[in-house]
Biopython code that builds the backbone (N, CA, C, O; Angstrom):
import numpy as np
from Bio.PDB.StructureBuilder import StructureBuilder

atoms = [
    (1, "UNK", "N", (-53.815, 15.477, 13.094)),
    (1, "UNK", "CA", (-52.547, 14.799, 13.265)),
    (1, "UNK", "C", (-52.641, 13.732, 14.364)),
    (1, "UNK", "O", (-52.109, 12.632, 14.215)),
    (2, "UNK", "N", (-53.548, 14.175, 15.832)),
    (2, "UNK", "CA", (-53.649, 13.196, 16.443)),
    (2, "UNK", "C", (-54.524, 11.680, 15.564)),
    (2, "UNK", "O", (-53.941, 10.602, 15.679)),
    (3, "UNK", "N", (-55.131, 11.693, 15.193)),
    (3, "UNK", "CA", (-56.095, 10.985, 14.565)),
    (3, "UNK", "C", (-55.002, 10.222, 13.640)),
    (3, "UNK", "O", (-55.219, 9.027, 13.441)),
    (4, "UNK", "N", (-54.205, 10.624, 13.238)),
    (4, "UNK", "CA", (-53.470, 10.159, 12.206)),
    (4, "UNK", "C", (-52.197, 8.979, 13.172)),
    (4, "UNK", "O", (-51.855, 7.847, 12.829)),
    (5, "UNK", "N", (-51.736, 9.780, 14.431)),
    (5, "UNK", "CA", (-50.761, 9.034, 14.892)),
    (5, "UNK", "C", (-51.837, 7.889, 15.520)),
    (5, "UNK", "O", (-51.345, 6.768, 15.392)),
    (6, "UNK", "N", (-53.181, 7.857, 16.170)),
    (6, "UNK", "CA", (-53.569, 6.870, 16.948)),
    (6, "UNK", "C", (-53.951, 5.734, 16.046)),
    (6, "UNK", "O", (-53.949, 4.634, 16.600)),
    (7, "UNK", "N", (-54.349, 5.763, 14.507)),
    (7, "UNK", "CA", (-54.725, 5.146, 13.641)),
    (7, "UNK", "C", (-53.260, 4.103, 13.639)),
    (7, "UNK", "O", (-53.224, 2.890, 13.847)),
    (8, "UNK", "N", (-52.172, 4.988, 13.345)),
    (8, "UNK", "CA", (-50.532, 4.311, 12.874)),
    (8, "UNK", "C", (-50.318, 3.000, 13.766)),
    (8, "UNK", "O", (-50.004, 1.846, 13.476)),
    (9, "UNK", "N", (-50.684, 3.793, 15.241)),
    (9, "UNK", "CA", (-50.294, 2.644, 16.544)),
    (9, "UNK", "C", (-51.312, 1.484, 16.750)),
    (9, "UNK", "O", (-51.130, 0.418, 17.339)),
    (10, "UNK", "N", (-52.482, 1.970, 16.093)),
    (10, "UNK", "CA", (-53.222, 0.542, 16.355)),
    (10, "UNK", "C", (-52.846, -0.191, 14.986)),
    (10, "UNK", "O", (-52.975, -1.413, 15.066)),
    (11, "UNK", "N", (-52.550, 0.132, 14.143)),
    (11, "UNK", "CA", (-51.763, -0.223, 12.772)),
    (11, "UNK", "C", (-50.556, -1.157, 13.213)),
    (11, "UNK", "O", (-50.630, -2.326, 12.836)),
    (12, "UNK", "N", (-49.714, -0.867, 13.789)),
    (12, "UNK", "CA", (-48.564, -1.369, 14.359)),
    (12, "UNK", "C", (-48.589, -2.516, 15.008)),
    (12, "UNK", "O", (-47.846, -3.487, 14.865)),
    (13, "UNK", "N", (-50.067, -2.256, 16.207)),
    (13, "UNK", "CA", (-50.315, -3.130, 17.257)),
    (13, "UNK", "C", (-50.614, -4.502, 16.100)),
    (13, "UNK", "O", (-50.071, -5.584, 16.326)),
    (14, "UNK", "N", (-51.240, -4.374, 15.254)),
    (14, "UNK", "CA", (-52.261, -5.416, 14.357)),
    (14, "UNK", "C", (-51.515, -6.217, 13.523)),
    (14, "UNK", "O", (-51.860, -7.387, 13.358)),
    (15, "UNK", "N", (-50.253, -5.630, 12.804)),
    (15, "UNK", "CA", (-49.206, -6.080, 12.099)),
    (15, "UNK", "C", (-48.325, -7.189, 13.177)),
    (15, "UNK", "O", (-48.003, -8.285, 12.718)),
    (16, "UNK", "N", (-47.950, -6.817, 14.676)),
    (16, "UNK", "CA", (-47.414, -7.015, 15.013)),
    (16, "UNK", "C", (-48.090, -8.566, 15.676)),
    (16, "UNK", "O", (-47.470, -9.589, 15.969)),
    (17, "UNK", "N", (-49.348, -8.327, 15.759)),
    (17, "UNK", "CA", (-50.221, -9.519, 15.847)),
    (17, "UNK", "C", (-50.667, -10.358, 14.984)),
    (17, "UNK", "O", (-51.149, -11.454, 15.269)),
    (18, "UNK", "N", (-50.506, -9.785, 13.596)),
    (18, "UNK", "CA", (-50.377, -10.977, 12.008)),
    (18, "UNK", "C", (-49.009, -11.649, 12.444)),
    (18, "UNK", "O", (-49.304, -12.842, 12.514)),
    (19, "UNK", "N", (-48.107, -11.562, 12.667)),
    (19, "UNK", "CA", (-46.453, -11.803, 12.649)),
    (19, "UNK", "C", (-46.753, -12.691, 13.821)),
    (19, "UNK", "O", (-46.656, -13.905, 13.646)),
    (20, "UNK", "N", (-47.093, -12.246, 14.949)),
    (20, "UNK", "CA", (-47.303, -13.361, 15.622)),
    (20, "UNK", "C", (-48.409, -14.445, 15.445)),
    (20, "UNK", "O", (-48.417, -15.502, 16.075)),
    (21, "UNK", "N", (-49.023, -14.201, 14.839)),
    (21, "UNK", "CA", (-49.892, -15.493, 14.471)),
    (21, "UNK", "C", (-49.131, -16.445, 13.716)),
    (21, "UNK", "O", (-49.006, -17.663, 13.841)),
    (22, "UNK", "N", (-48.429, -15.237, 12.529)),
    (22, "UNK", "CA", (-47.465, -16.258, 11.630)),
    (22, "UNK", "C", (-46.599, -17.808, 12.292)),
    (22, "UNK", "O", (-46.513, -19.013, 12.054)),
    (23, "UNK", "N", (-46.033, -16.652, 13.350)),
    (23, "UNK", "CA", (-45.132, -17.738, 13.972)),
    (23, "UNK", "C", (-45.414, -18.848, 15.048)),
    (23, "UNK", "O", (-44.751, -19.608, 15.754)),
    (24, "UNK", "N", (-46.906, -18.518, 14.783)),
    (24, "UNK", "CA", (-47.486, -20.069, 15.658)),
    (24, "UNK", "C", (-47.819, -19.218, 17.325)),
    (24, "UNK", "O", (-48.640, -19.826, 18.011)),
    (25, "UNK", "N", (-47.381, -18.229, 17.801)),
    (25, "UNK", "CA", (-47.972, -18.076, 18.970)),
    (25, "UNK", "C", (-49.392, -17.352, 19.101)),
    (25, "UNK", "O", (-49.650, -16.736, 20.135)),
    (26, "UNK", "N", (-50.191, -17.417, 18.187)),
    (26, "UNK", "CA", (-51.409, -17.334, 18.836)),
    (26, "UNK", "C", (-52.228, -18.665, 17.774)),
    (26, "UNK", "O", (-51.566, -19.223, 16.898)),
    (27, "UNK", "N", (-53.347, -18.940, 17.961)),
    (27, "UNK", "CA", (-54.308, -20.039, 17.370)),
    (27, "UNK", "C", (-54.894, -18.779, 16.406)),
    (27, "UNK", "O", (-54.518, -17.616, 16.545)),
    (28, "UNK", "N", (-55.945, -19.251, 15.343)),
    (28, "UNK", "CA", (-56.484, -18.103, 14.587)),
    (28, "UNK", "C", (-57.596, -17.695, 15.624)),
    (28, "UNK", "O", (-57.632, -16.466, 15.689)),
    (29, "UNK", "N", (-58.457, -18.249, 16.404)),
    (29, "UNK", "CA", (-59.714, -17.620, 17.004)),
    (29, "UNK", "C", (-58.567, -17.126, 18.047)),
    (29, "UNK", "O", (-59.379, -16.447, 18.675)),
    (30, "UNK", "N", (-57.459, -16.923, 18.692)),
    (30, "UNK", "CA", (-57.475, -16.021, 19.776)),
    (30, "UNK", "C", (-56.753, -14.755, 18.801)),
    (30, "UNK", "O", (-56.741, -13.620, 19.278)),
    (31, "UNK", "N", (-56.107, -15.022, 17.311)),
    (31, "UNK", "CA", (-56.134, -14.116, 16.864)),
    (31, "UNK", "C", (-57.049, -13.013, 16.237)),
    (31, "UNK", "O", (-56.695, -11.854, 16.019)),
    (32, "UNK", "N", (-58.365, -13.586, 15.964)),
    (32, "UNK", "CA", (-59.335, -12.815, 15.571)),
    (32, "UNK", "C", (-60.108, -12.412, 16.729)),
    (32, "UNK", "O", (-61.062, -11.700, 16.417)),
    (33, "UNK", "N", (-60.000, -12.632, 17.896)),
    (33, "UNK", "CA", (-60.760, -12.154, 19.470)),
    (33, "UNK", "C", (-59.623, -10.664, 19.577)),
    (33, "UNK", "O", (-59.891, -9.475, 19.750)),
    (34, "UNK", "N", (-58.442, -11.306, 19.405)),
    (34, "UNK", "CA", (-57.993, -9.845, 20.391)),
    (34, "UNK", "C", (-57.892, -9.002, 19.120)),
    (34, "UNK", "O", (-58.252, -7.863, 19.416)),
    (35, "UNK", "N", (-57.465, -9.098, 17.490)),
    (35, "UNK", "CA", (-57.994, -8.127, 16.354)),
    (35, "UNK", "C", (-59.174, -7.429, 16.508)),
    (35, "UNK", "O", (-59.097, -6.211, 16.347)),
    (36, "UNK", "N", (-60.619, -8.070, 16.877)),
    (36, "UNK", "CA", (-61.647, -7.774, 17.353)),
    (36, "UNK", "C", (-61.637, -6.370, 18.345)),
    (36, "UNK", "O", (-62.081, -5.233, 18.190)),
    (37, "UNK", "N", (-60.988, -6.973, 19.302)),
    (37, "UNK", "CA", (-60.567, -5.986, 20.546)),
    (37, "UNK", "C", (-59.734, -4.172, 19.911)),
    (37, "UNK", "O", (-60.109, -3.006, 20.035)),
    (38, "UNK", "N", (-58.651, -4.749, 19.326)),
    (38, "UNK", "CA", (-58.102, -3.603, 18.972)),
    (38, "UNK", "C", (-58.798, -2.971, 17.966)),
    (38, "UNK", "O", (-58.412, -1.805, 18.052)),
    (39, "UNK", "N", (-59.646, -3.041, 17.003)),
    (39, "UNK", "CA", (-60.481, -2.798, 15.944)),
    (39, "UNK", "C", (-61.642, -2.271, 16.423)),
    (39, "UNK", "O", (-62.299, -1.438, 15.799)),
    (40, "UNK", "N", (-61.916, -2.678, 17.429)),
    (40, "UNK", "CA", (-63.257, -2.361, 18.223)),
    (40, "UNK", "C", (-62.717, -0.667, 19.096)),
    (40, "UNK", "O", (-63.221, 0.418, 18.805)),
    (41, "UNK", "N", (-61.525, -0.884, 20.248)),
    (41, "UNK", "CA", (-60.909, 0.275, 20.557)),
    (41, "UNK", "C", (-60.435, 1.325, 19.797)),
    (41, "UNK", "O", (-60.268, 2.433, 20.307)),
    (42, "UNK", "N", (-60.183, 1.089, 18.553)),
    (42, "UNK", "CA", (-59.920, 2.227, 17.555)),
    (42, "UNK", "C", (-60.709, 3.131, 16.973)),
    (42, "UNK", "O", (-60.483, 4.230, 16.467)),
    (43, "UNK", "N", (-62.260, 2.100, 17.221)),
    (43, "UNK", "CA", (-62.924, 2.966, 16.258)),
    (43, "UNK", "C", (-63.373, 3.873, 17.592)),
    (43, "UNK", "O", (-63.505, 5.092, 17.492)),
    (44, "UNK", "N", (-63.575, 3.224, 18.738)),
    (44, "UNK", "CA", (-63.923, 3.760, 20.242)),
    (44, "UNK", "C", (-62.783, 5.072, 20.400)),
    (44, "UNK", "O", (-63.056, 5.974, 21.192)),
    (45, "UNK", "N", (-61.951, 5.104, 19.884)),
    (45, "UNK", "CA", (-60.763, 6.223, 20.173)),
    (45, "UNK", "C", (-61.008, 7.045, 18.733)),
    (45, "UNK", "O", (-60.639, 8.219, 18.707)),
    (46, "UNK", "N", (-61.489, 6.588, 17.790)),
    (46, "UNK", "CA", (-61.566, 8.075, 16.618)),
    (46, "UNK", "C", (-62.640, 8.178, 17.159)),
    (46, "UNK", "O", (-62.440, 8.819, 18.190)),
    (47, "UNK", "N", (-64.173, 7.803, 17.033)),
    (47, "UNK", "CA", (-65.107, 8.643, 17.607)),
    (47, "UNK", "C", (-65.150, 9.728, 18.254)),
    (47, "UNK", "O", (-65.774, 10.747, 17.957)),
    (48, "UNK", "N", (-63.884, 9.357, 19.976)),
    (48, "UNK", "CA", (-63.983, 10.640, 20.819)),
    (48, "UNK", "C", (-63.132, 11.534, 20.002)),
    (48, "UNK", "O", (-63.621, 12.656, 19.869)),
    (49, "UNK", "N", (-62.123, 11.369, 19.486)),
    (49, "UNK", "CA", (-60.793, 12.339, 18.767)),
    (49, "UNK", "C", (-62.375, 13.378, 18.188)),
    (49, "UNK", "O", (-62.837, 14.462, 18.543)),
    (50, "UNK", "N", (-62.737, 12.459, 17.279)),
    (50, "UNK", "CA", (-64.033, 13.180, 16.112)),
    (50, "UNK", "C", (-64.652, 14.223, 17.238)),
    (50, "UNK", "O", (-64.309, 15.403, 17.159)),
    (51, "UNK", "N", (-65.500, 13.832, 18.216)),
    (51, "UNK", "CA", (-66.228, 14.218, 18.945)),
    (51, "UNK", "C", (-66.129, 15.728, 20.143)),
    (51, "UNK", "O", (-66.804, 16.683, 20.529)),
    (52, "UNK", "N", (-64.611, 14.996, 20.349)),
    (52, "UNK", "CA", (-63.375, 16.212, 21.090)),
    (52, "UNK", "C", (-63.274, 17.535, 20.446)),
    (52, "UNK", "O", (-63.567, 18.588, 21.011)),
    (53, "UNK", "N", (-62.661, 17.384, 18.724)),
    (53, "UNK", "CA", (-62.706, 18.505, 17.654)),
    (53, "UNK", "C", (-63.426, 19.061, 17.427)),
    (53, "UNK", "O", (-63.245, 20.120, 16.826)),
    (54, "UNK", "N", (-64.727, 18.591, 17.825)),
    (54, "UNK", "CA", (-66.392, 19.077, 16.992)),
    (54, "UNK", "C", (-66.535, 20.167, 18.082)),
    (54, "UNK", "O", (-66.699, 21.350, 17.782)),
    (55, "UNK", "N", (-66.463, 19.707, 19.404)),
    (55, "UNK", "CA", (-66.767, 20.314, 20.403)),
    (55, "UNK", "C", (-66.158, 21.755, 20.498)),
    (55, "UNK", "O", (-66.853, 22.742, 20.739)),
    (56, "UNK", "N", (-64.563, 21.806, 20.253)),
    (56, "UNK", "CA", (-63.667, 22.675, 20.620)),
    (56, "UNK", "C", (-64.667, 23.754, 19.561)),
    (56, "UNK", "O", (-65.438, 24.690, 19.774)),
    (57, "UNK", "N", (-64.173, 23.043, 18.363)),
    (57, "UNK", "CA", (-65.034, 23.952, 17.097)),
    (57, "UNK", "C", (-66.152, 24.739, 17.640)),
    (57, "UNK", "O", (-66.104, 25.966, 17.553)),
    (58, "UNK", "N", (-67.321, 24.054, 18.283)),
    (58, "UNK", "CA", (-68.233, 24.324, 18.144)),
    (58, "UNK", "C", (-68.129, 25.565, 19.635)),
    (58, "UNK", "O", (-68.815, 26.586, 19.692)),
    (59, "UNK", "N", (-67.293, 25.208, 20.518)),
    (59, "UNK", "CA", (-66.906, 26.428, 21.720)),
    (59, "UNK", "C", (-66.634, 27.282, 21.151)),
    (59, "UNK", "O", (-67.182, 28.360, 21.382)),
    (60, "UNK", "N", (-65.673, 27.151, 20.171)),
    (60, "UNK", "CA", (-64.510, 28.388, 20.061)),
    (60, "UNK", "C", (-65.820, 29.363, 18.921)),
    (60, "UNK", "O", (-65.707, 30.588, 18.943)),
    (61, "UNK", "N", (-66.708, 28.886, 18.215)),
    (61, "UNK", "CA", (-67.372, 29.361, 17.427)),
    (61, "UNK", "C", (-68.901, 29.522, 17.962)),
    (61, "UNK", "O", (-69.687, 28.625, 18.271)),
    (62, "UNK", "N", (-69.082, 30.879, 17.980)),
    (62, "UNK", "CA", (-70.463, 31.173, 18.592)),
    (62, "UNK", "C", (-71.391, 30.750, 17.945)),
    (62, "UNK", "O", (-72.467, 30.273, 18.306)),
    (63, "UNK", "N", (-70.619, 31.073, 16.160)),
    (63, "UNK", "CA", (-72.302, 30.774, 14.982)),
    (63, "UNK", "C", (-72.632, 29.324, 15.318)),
    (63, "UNK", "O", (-73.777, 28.996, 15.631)),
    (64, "UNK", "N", (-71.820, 28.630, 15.265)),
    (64, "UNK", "CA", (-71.945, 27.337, 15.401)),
    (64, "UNK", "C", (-72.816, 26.794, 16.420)),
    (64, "UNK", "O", (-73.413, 25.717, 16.390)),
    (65, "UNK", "N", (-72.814, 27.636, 17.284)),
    (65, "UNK", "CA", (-73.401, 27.269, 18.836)),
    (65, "UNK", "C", (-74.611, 27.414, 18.383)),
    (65, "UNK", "O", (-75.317, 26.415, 18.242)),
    (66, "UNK", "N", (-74.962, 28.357, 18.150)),
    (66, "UNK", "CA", (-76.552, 28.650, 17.761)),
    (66, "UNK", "C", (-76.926, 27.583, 16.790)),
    (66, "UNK", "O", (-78.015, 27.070, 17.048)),
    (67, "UNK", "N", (-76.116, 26.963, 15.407)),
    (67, "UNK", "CA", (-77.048, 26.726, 14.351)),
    (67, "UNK", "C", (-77.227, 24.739, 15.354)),
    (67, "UNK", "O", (-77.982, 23.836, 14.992)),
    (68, "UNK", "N", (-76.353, 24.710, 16.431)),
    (68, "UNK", "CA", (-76.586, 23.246, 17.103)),
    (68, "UNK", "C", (-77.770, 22.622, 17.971)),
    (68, "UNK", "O", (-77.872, 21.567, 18.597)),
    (69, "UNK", "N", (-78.708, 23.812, 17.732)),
    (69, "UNK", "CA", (-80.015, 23.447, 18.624)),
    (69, "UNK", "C", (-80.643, 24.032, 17.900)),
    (69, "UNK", "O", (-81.858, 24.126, 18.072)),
]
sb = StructureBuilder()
sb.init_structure("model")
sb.init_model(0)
sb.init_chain("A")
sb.init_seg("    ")
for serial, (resi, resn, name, xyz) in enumerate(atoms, 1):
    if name == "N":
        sb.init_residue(resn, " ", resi, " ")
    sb.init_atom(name, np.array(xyz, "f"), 0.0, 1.0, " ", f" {name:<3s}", serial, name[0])
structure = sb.get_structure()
């Protein structure tokens, strides 16, 4: 569910930055620099979400522990 709401908000952020391009306040290259940026941080924020879950999993589960080395 987290994964799902952080996806929505960078969703939001990106829409909200097409709309402003629309209306003339950004140029297209400073719109594709900071798209870049947020596209780049998202995937940087599911990784850890991914990485966070694996972990808990892999605590909370002993078999798991063993078959990870």
């Amino acid at each position: 569910m987290k994964l799902i709401l952080l996806v929505l908000k960078k969703f939001l952020l990106v829409s909200q930055k097409i709309f402003d391009l629309l209306n003339g306040k950004y140029t297209y290259p400073e719109f594709e620099a900071e798209l870049k940026e947020l596209l780049n941080e998202l995937g940087r924020e599911i990784c850890t979400e991914v990485i966070n879950e694996m972990e808990k999993k892999i605590y909370e589960d002993k078999k798991n522990r063993e078959n990870m080395y």
